[in-house]
N, C-alpha and C positions, 0 to 999 in steps of 0.2 A: 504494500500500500504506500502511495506517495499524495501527502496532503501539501498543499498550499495554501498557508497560512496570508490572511490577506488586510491588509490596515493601510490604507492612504490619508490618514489625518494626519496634519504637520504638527500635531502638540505633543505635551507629556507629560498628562494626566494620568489618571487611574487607567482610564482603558486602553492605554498606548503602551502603560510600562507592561501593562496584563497580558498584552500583545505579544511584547519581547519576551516576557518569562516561559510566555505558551511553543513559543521559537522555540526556545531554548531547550524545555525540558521536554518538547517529542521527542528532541534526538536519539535517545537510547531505546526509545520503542520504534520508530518508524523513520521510513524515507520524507526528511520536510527540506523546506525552502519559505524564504516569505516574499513580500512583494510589497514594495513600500514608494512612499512619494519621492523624487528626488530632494526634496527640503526636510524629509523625515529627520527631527531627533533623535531617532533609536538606532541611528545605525554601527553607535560606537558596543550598544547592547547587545545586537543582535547575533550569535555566532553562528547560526547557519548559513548557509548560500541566501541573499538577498537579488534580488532584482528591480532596479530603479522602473515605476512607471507614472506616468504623467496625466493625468487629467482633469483638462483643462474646466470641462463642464460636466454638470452636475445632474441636469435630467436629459438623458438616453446619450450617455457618450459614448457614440458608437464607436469612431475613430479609438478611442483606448480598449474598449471592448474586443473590437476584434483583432489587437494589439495583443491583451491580454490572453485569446482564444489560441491565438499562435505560441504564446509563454505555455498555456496549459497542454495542448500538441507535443508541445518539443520535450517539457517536462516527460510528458506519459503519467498526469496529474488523474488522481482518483478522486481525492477529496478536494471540492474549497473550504476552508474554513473560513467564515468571516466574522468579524467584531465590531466595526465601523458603521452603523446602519447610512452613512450618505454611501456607502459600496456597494449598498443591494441591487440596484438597478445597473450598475457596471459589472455585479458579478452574473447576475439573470442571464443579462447578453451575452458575455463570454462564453455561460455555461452552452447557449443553443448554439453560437456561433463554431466552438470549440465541436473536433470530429469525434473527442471522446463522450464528451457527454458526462463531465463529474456530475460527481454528488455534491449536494450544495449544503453546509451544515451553517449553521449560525451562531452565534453564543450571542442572548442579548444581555446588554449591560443596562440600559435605560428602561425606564419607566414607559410599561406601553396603554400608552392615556385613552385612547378611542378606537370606538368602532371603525374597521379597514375593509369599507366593503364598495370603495371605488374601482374606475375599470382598469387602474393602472395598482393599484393593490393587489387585488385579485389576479391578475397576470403574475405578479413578482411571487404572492406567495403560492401561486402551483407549482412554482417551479425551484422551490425549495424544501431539502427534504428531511430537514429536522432541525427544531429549533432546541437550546438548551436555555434552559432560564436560569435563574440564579438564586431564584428565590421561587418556594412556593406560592407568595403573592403575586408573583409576578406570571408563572406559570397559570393563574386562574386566571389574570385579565389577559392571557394570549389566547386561551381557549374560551371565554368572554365575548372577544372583539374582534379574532378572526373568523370569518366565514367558512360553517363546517364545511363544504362543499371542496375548497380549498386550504384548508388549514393542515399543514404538515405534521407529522409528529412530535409529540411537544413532551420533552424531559427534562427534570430537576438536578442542577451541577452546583453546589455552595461552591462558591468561591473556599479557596486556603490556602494556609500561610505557612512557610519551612519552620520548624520550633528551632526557638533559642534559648541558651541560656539565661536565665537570667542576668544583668549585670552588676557585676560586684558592688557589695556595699560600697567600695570607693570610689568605682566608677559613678554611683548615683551619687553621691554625698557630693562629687567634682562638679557635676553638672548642676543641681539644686541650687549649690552656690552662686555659680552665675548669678540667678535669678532671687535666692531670699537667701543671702548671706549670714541673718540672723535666725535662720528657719524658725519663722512669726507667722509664717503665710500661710493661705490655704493654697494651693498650686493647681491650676485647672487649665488642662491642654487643649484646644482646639487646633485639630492636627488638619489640614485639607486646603481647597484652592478657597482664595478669600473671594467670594463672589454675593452677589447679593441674597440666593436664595439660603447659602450655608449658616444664617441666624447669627453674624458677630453682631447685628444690631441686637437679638435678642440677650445676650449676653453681657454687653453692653448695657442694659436696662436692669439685668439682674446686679451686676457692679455696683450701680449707682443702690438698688436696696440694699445689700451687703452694706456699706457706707452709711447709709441709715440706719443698721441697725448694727451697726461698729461689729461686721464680722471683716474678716482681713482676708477675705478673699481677691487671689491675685489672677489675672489669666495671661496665658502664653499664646500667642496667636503663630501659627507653624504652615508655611504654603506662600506661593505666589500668587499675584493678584491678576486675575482675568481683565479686567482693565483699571488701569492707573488711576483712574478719574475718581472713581470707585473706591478703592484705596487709601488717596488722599482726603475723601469725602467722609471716611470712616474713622481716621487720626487725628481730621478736622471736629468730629463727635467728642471723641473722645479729649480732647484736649479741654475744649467750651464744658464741657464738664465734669473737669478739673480730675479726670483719672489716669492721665497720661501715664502715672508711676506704678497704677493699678493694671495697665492693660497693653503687654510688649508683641510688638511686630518683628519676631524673630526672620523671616525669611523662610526660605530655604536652608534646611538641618539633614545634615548628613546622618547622622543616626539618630530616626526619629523615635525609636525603640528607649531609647535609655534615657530621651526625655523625659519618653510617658511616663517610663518606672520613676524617673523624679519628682514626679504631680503626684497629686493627690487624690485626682482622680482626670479620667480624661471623657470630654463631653462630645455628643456630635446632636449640635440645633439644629441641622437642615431641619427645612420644612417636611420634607417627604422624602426622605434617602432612599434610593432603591436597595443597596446592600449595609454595606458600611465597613468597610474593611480595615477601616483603623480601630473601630472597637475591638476586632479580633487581636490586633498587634499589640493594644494596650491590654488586653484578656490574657496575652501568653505571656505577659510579662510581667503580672499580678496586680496592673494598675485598678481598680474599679471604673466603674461607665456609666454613665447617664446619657439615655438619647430618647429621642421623642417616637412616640408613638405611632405613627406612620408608615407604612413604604414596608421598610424588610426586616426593617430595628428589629421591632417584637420576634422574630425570628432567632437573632443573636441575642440581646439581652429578652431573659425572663425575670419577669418586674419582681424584684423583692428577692431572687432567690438568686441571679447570676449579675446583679445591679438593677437599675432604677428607670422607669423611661416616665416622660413628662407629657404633660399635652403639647402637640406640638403647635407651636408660635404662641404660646402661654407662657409668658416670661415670669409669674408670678408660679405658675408650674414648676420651672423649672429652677428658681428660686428654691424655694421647698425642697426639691430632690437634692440640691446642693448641701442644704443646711441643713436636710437628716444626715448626710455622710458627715459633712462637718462636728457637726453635735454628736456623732456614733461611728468611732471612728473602728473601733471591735465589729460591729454591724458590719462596717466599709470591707472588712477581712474577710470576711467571711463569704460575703458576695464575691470577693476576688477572687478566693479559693474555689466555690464554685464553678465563678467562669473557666480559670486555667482549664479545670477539668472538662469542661464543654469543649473547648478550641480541641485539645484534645480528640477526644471523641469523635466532632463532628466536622472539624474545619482546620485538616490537617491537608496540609500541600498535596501531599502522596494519593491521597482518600480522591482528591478533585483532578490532577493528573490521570489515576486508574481509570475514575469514570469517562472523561475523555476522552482519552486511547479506546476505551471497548467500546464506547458508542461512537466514534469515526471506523472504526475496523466493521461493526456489525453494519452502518449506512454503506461504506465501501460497499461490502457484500450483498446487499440487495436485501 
């Protein structure tokens, strides 16, 4: 079996790096290659064979299509794989154009919001032949909103993560410092791209109660900002209300692992997150989690037993979930130890690879 793994987004985000990891770790099971934009970020990541393709336009680019059909030809391509949903209709075309006729498999990463029962929907998904979702929510609103008539086979893949050790009391004590030199604080990581849906306004608002009611709650903001304007409009908040010392725009952190272990807990306010994969990273590494109730959260955190989830865009909510860990911080343990043991179980790298590998081998096979 030779799969071609397929991503032409120029970023490097969640689903870009998820891209190059999924590169990476077919190698020892299968024949892969990927096929990436020529502006692609990932190509220092990638270590299979790569292939630069270009396209230019975005509904029915045929010219790269049928570019693509002669990549999949020359390969002797079985599988596409794809992640990028602006590909779907460049891989459609390839797949009819192309003499082999792969199997077209999908992994979706995003939120799938409505009914897909136009004439250019319906086209794309007949000719796709399994979708993997990532969440069991997500899995109901695909079989929901696509048209059974057309709706491909649809299976559950949790995203997961390589385990690590934890790291050393010294390592965490090094880090923490940075940030509460007099360890006074309460440490609260929001780890992600800083954009407007990921809730730092929400947290933001939780600050300023904290403040009023003199708890020393501090947050780490960790990610780069999808636009600048954005950004600066959110530093501009927080400034005018006076918690500039309360609330650090770290960047971009090379190991965001031993942050987390240095917070106190680590939060994810999006509005409606489809997965959340930094809960898990802060889960392996014993931090507790608080995330909103929405999207796939309740999936990963179970309320009360493996951490906390809030209403989501309830800043008085999430408030609350704060200041029970704060105030119980034995409680806060206990839900960690829990979680480790979830990631574990349920959301181990290896677990999410196997399943992968045997549902591309059984599509291969018809």
């Amino acid at each position: 079996m030779k799969v071609l793994e397929l991503c032409l987004s120029p970023n490097k985000g969640g689903l870009e790096l998820y891209f190059a990891d999924i590169c990476n770790a077919l190698m020892p099971y299968t024949q892969v290659f990927s096929v990436i934009s020529p502006n692609s970020k990932l190509k220092s990541l990638i270590h299979c064979d790569s292939i630069e393709l270009d396209k230019k336009v975005h509904y029915f680019p045929w010219l790269a299509a049928k570019k693509l059909a002669n990549i999949i030809d020359k390969q002797g391509v079985d599988v596409i794989h794809l992640h990028w949903n602006k590909d779907l209709t460049l891989a459609v075309l390839a797949k009819l154009f192309s003499k082999r006729k792969p199997k077209l498999v999908v992994t979706r990463h995003m939120k799938f919001p409505a009914m897909k029962d136009g004439v250019l929907h319906r086209f794309l998904y007949q000719h796709i032949d399994h979708i993997m979702a990532i969440t069991q929510t997500m899995a109901f609103d695909l079989k929901r909103f696509i048209p059974e008539d057309v709706r491909p086979n649809i299976s559950v893949n949790y995203l997961g993560i390589d385990s690590v050790s934890p790291f050393s009391d010294k390592e965490v004590s090094q880090t923490r410092a940075l940030y509460d030199a007099e360890n006074k604080h309460f440490l609260i990581a929001l780890v992600g791209r800083i954009d407007a849906d990921k809730g730092h306004d929400l947290l933001l608002e939780v600050l300023a109660m904290a403040k009023a009611n003199g708890l020393p709650f501090k947050v780490l903001v960790v990610g780069h900002a999808m636009q600048e304007s954005y950004l600066q409009g959110l530093k501009a908040r927080v400034k005018a209300q006076g918690l500039q010392d309360d609330m650090l725009f770290l960047g971009f952190v090379d190991e965001p692992r031993c942050l987390m272990q240095a917070c106190d807990v680590l939060v994810l306010a999006t509005i409606e997150e489809t997965f959340g994969l930094v809960l898990i990273e802060a889960m392996s590494v014993g931090t507790p989690v608080v995330g909103s109730n929405r999207g796939g959260v309740p999936e990963i955190i179970d309320d009360q037993q493996t951490g906390l989830l809030f209403e989501s865009c309830d800043s008085q909510s999430l408030f609350n979930a704060l200041e029970t860990l704060y105030l119980n911080p034995e409680q806060a343990k206990v839900y960690a130890s829990q979680a480790f043991i979830k990631v574990q179980e349920k959301f181990a790298a290896h677990t999410h690879i196997q399943t992968l590998v045997n549902t591309l081998k059984e599509v291969a096979h018809g």
